[in-house]
N, C-alpha and C positions, 0 to 999 in steps of 0.2 A: 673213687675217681675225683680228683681235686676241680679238675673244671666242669664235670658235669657234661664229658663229650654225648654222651647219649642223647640227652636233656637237650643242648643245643641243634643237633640236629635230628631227631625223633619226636620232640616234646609234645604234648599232646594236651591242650589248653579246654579250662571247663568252662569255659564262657564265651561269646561271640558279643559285635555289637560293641567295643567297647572303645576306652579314651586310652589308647596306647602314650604310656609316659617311658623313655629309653636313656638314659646315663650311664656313666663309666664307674667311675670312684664313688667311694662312700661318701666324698663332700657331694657331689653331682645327686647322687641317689637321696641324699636326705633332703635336699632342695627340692626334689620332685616327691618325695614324700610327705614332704609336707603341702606341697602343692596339691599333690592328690586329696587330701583330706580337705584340704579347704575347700576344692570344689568340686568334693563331694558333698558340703554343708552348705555352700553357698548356689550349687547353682539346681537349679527347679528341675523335676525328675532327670537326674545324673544318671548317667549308664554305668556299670560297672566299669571300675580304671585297673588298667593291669600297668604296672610298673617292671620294667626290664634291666639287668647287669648284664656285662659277660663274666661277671667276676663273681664267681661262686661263694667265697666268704662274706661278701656286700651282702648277697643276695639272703643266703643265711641269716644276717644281722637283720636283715630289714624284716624277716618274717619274723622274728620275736618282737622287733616294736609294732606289728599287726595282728597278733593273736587277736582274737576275738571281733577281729574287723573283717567283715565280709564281704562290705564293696570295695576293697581294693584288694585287690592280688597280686602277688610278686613271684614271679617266674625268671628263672636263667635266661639269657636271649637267644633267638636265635641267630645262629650261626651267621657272618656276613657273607653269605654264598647269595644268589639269584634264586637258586631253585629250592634253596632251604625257606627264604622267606617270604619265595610266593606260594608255598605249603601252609608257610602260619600265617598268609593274609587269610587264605581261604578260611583256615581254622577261626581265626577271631575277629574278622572284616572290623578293623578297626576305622571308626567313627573320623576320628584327627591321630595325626602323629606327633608328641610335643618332642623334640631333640634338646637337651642340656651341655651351651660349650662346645666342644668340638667335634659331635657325636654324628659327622656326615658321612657315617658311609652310603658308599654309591649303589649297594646291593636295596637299601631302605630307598633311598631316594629315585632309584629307578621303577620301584615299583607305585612309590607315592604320585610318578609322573605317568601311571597308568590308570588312575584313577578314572571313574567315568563322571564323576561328580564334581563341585571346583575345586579348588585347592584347599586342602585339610594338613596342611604342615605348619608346624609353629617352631621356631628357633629361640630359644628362650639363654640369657645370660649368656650371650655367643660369644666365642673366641673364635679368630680365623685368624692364621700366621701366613700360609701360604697355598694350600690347596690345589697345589701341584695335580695332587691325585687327582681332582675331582674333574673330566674333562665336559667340555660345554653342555654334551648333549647330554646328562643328566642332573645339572643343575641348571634347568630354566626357571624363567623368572616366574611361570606360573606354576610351580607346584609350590610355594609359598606364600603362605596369608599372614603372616605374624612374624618378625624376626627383630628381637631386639638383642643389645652387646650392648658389653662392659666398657667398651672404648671407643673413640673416632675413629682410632687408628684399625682397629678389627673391621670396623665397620664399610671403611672407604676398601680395605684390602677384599672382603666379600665384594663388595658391591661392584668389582673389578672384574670378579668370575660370573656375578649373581645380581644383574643390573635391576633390582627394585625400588620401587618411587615410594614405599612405606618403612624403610628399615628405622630402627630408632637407637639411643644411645641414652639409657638409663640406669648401667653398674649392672652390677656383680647380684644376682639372684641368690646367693648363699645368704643374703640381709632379707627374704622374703620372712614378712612375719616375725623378725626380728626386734628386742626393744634394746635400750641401754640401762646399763646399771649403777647408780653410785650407790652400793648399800654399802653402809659402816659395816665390815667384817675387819676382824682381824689379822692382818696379814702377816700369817704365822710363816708364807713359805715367802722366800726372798727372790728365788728368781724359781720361772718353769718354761721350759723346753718345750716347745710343742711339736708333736709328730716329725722326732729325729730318725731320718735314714742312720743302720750301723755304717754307713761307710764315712759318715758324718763326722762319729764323736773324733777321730786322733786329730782332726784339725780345734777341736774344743778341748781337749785334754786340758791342757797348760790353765784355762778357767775355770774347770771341775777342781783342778787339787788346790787354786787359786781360794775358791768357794769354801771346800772344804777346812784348808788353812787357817782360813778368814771364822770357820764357826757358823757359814752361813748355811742355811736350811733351801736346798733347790729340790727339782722336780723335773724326771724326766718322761713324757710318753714318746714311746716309741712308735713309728709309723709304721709297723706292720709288727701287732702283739703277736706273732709267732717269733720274733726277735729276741725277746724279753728276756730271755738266758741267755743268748750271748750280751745283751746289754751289761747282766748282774756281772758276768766274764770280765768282761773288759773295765767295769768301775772295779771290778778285785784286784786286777793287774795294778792297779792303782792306786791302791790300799786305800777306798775310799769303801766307807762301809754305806751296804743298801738295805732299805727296809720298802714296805710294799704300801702306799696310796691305801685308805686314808692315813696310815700314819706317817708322819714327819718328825724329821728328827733333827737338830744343827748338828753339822759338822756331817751329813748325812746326804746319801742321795735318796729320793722315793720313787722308787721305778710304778707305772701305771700300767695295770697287768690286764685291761680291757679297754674296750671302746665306749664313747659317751660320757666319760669324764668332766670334760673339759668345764662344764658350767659349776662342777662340784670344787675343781682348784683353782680357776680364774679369779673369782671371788675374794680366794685365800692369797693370791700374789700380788706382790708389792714390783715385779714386771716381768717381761717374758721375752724368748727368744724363739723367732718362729724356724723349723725345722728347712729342711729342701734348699734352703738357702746359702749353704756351706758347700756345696759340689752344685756342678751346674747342670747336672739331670736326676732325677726326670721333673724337677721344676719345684718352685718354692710352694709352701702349704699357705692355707686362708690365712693372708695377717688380718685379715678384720676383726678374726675371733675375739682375740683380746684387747680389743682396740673395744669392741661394746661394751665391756666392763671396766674401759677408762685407764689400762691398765696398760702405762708404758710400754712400748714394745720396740726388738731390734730386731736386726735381720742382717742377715749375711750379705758379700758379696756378689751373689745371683739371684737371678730373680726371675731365673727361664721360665715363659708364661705366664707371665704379670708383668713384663718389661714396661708397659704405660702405665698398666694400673697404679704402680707404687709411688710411680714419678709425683701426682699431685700429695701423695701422704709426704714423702719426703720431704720436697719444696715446702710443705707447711709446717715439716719440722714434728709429725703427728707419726712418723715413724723416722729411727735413726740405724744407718748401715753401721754394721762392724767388719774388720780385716777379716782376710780370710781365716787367721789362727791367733782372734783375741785371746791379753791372758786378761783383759778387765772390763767391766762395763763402766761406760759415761756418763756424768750427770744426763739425766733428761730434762729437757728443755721446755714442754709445757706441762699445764697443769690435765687431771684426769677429766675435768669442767669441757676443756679447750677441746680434748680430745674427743668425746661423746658428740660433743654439741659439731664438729665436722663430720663426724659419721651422719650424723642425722639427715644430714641433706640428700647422701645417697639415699640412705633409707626411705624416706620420701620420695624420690624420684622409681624405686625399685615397687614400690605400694602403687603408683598412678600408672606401670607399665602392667601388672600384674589383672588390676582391674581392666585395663585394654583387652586382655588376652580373654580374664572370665564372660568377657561380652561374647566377645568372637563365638568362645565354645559354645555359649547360650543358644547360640542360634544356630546354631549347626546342630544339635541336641534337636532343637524345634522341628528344625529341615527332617531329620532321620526316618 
């Protein structure tokens, strides 16, 4: 069963008491993975934290980076029904509920406004576009204690549904715990592709054989490694020969056959093109990735779900757009010094939001 329908609505949890952490995507999920762990280290006797997907391969991924760790659990979610997950409150009477971005459903949130205790909801790296869905009577202003976003603009559009006098505006949660890199490596691969949709590459074709013509050495991960064969497919069709991450080759594509790569070929490129942003759903992948290791980065013509965020990297010229169906890439315009040293300021601002939140939970931990 690929989503685990049993699991979401049956599942049967071996712990109670705990700090329910909930995200969509593997970016979302490893933001709170690591969250989890921190303060599981950082804060004075920690409850067990259960971390939730609905996406069954995330969820998979996440329990091989926690073998051997046993205060935190990763479970399928459940199901966004009423009656499903006021089954798994009962089950694991959770402590706080942290939400990652846009993760409001109204079945969670109606029961977080059943609480008999104060508000234990935390909105962590929020995005909010429209929230149509969500009608008044279950998002009141007290079932939230914490909620910070990535932008003004999320924040003023929430605050519209969600009239709270604490909301904050500190970035993108994915720089949690984050540092920057200038290390002298090599940079054997010329340009890398980050998490490209197949339905992406025929608007990039014409700069793959551009690339290849050229002798240059690129790199492509695929955003969903069950891809990967039609990936090698379609660079055939193009007589463009593929070999498989770590190795690289000029005149060559290296297709990237798993997840968590990213830190092992960032390093190795001289710059990058970030995926989602060549078709305008279901929305552009993290450009910051490559942007902590200084490392040039472009981005296509959309930008669905980061429409503000990208505007200040633009504007400073720390990321640059290409056409919908570049056949070249542009000089870049600052240095990888210039770059870093602008990231950092989120970064900073995402570390004093962070510490906000580990108070909160401290004492709620205490209260218990």
């Amino acid at each position: 069963m690929p989503f685990k329908i049993k699991e979401r609505f049956c599942g049967k949890f071996n712990t109670s008491s705990v700090l329910w952490l909930h995200g969509a995507s593997l970016g979302e999920c490893q933001v709170l993975l690591f969250l989890a762990k921190r303060l599981a280290r950082e804060i004075k006797n920690c409850p067990p934290l259960l971390l939730t997907s609905q996406k069954a391969e995330v969820v998979d991924f996440l329990k091989i980076k926690l073998e051997g760790v046993s205060k935190i659990q990763v479970h399928i979610a459940p199901a966004p029904f009423y009656f499903i997950v006021k089954r798994f409150y009962r089950q694991v009477k959770p402590l706080a509920l942290i939400l990652c971005e846009n993760e409001l459903w109204p079945a969670y949130l109606a029961l977080e406004q059943e609480r008999k205790s104060d508000a234990r909801l935390a909105l962590i790296s929020g995005r909010f576009k429209r929230g149509n869905f969500l009608p008044k009577k279950i998002l009141p202003p007290k079932i939230f204690a914490f909620a910070d976003f990535q932008t003004n603009e999320d924040k003023e559009r929430f605050l519209k549904k969600c009239n709270i006098p604490f909301a904050t505006v500190n970035g993108n949660w994915k720089l949690l715990g984050k540092k920057t890199f200038l290390e002298n490596h090599d940079k054997k691969i010329d340009v890398s592709f980050l998490s490209l949709h197949f339905k992406e590459l025929p608007f990039l074709k014409d700069l793959f054989k551009n690339l290849s013509k050229e002798n240059k050495s690129f790199l492509v991960a695929p955003r969903r490694i069950s891809d990967v064969k039609k990936f090698n497919s379609f660079f055939k069709s193009l007589k463009i020969e593929c070999v498989i991450f770590p190795q690289v080759k000029h005149g060559c594509v290296s297709l990237v056959e798993s997840f968590g790569k990213f830190k092992e070929f960032l390093p190795l490129s001289n710059c990058a093109v970030v995926g989602g942003s060549f078709v305008r759903y279901p929305g552009i992948h993290d450009f910051r990735e490559p942007l902590l290791y200084g490392v040039p980065t472009y981005i296509g013509p959309f930008t669905y779900g980061q429409e503000e965020s990208v505007l200040p990297y633009l504007n400073a010229k720390i990321l640059q757009k290409l056409p919908s169906e570049p056949k070249s890439l542009p000089p870049f315009l600052v240095t990888p010094e210039e770059i870093v040293k602008f990231l950092e300021q989120e970064l900073e601002a995402v570390e004093q939001s962070y510490s906000s939140l580990r108070n909160k939970l401290s004492t709620w931990v205490l209260e218990k």
